[in-house]
N, C-alpha and C positions, 0 to 999 in steps of 0.2 A: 436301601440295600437290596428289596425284592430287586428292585429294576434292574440292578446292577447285576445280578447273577442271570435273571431274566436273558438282559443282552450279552453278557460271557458266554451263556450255556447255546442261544442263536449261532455264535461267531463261532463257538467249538464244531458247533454240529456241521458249520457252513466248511470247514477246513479239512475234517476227519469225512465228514457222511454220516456220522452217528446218529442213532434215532434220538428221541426224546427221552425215552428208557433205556438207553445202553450203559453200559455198565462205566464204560471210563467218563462219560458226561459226569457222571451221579459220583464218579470217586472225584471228580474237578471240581464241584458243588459241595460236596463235603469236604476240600481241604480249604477252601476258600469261607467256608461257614467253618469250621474247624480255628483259623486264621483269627478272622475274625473277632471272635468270643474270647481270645486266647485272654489270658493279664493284659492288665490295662487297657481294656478296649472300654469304651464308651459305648457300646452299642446298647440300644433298649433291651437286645435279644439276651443279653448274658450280663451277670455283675460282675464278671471278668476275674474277680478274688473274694477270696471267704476270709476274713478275720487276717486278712493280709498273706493268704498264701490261695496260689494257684489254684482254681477247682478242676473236676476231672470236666473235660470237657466230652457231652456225645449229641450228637443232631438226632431229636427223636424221630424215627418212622414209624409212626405206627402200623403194626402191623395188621389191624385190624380196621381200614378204612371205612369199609361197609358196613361196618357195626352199626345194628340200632344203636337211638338214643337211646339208654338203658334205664329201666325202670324196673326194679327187681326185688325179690323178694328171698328171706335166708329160708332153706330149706336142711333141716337135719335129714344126717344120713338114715335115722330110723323111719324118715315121712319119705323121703325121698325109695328106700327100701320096702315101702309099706302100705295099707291100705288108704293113708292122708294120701298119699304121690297123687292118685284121680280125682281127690278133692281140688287140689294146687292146682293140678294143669286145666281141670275145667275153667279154675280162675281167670287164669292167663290167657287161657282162649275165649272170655268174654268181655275182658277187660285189656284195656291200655298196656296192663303190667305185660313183659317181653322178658323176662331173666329170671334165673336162679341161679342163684349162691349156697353148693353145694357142698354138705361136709365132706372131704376126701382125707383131713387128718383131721381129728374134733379135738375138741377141746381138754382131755382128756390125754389126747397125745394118742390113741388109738388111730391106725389107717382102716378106713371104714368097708373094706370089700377086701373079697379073695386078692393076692398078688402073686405070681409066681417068682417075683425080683428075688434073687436070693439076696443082693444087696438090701434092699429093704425091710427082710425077712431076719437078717441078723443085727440092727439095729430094733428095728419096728416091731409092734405088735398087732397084727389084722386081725381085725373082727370081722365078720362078714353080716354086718347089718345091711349094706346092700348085696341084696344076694346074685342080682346079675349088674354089673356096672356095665357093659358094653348094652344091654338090653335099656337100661337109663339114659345113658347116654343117646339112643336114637329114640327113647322117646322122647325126651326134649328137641330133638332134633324134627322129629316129623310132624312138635308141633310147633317147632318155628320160633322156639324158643333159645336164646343167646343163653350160654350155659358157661357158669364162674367155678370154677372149683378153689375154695376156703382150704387153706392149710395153714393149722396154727402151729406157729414155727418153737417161740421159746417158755411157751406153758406147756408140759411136757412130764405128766405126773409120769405115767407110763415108764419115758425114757431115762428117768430122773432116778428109779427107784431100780430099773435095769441095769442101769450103768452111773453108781452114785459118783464118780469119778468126773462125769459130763454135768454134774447138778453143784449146789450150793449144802455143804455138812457144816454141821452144828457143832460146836466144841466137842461134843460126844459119841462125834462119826455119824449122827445119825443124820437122814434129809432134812431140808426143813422144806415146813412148809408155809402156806399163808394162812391168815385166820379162816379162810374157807376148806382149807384141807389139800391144797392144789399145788404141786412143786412147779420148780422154773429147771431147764435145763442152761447152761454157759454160752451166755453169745461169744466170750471169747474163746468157743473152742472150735475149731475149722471143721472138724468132724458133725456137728450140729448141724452144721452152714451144709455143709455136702450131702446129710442125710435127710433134711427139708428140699434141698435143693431137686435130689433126685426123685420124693414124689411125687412134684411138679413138673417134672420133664414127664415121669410117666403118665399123667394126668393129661397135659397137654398130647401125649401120644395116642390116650385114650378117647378124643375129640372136646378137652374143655375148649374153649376159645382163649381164655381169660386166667393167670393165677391170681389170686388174691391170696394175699400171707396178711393173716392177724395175730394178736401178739408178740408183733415185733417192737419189743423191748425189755427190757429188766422190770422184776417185779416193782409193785407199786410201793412207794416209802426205802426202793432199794437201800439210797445214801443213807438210812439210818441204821439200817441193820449188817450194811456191807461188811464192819469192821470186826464183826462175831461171827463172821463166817468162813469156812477156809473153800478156797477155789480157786482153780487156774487163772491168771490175767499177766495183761503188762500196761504198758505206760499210756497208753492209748484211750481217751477221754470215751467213756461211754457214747455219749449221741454220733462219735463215729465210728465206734465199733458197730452200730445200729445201723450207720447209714452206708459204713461197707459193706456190711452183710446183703444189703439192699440193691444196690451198684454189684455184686457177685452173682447176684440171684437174676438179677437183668439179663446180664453179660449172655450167662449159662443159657438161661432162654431165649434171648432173642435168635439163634437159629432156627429155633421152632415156629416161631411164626406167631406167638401167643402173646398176648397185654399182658403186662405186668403191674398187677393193684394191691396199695395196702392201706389196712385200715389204721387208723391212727387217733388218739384221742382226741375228742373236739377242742378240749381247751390248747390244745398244742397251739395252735394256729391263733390264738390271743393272749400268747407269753412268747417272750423270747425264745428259750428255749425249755424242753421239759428235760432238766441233766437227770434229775433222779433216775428217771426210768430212762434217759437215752435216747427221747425222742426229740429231735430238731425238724419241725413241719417241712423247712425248706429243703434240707439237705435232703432229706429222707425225697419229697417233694420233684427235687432234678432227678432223681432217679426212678423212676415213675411213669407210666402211662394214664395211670389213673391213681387218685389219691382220696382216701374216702373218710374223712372226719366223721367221727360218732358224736352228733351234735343232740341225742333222745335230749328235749328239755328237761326229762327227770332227773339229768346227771348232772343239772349245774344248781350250785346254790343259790340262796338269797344274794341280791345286787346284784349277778351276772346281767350286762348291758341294760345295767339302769332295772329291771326289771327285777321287783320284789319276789315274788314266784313263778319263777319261770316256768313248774310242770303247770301251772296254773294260763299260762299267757303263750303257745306255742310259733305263733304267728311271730311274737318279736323278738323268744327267744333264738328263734332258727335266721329270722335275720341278720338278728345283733351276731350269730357268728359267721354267717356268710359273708358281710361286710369285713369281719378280720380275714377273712380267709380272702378275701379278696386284697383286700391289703397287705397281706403276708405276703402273697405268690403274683400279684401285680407288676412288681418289679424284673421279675424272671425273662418274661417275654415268650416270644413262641419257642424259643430253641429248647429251653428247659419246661415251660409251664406244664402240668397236667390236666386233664380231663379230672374236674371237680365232682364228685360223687357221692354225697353226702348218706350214711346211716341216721335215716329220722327214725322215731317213734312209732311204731302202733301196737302199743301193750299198755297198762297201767299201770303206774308206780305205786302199788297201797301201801309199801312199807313205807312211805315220807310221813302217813300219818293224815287224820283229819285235819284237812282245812289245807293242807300243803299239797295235794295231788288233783286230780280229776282222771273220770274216766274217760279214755281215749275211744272215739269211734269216729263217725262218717266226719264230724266238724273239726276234728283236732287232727287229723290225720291234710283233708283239704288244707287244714290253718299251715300247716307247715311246706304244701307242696307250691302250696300261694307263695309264702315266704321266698322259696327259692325261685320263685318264677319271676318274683319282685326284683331279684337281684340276679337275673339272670344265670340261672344255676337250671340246665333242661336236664340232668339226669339224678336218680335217687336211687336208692335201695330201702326198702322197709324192715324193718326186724321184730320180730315177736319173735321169741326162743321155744313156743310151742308151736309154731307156726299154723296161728290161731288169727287168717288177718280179715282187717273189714272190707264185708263185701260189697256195699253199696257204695264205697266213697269215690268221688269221680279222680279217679288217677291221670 
């Protein structure tokens, strides 16, 4: 098929004058790649249909060609605002590592700096833990650092308890929340989708390169407690309410010019699908520049790939999920596949208990970036939530 567009797009240019980059070459290229992928095609590039209906079909460009290979690190907006920020970027400037993933909405549902948006000022609640983001923003920049900005889309205590209408009430009108204290607001309400949406365009206007949306899905054990709860919906199967939100959030962006990445639970990508919470690796996955499985071996159980304790064994835990994740998204081919970017470990799980954890530092962190090199996986992200990370490990 290269070939074939190869010498189509020659014969165009020979006929019109068009350069190589002209605009009506590249819309002839996409409707022929568009064609293509359509139902029924056989091509390696697309599986043509999902569960026996049409998929949406889009030819990825990335908009970020030049991108380092990303090796990066989660930075909160209080380190990122604060006297850690000189600790991180001395990091980054002596070390391999080239990124941050920066809070711009936490976890919390709070937007982490001043905005003037009044759009975002009458949903949203600003904190100004970074006290200058434009000031941020070019220090990452002058040191050469690839900069993500983190917006967690449907964990949204904040929003939830602003506008209990947007969230999940209790028989008793009251929010609920999860055993940690933390509400969800409704993916199926379009207002959610628009008001994540927009602090991502302004993020991107602010110079991230990159969105990253985490928390894209319904709470965790949703299906069991869905039917005690009263909230907006319709007929529309969770994993695609998830994966439209997803495909929406693209769409809106890609004018701007920015990647679009989400995080996604590791085990997604070695089940079918995850319905509970909503999330489908692959769908989610076409929609996507980047796709980044939380694979910390702390978070998988006993037996996961054959491996009795996996915070114990990092090396094969993070294999045994790259190999599904390779298998998951194998079939895709170039039109849909993403840039694989996996969330590893560098923190320690003490709460698994004696005998079931180890401490994480220069060997378990290596152990896992071996893993991914084994299976040809060149880009990562590290997570510590105190962003507390090791410094001697060769990245």
């Amino acid at each position: 098929m290269d070939i074939l567009l190869t010498t189509l797009l020659l014969f165009y240019n020979l006929l019109t004058g068009a350069g190589d980059d002209s605009t009506s070459a590249h819309k002839l290229l996409t409707a022929i790649a568009h064609q293509d992928a359509g139902p029924g095609s056989t091509s390696s590039s697309s599986s043509g249909t999902t569960d026996g209906q049409p998929t949406n079909v889009f030819v990825k460009k990335d908009p970020q060609k030049d991108a380092p290979k990303v090796k990066g690190i989660y930075v909160t907006a209080h380190s990122a605002g604060g006297e850690r920020m000189a600790k991180l970027l001395n990091l980054l400037d002596r070390t391999d590592l080239n990124s941050m993933v920066v809070d711009i909405k936490d976890d919390y549902g709070y937007i982490t700096y001043k905005t003037d948006n009044a759009e975002l000022q009458k949903l949203g609640t600003p904190q100004r833990y970074i006290k200058d983001i434009h000031a941020t923003v070019k220090q990452m920049q002058d040191h050469k650092i690839y900069p993500i900005a983190r917006v967690v889309v449907f964990k949204d205590t904040v929003l939830a308890h602003k506008h209990p209408e947007l969230s999940y009430r209790n028989k008793d009108g009251s929010i609920w929340k999860n055993g940690k204290g933390d509400s969800f607001v409704n993916p199926y309400r379009k207002e959610v989708w628009d008001y994540n949406v927009k602090i991502a365009k302004e993020a991107a206007k602010l110079g991230f390169k990159e969105i990253q949306f985490d928390y894209v899905r319904f709470p965790e054990g949703f299906e069991k407690k869905e039917a005690s709860l009263t909230f907006d919906k319709t007929a529309e199967k969770r994993v695609d309410v998830i994966a439209d939100f997803v495909k929406y959030a693209r769409e809106q962006l890609e004018p701007l010019g920015v990647r679009v990445s989400v995080d996604i639970f590791g085990y997604a990508a070695s089940v079918p699908a995850a319905e509970g919470i909503g999330q489908d690796f692959v769908k989610i996955s076409k929609q996507v520049d980047v796709i980044s499985p939380m694979v910390y071996p702390s978070h998988y159980s006993t037996g996961w790939f054959k491996v009795k304790e996996p915070d114990l064994d990092p090396y094969a835990t993070i294999k045994g999920a790259m190999v599904d994740t390779h298998k998951k998204l194998g079939p895709l081919g170039p039109v849909y596949k993403p840039v694989i970017r996996p969330w590893i470990q560098d923190f320690t799980a003490s709460w698994l208990g004696k005998g079931h954890y180890k401490k994480y530092g220069k060997a378990e962190v290596e152990a896992q970036i071996k893993a991914l090199k084994d299976t040809n996986i060149e880009e990562y992200l590290l997570w510590n939530a105190g962003n507390s990370y090791t410094e001697d490990a060769n990245f």
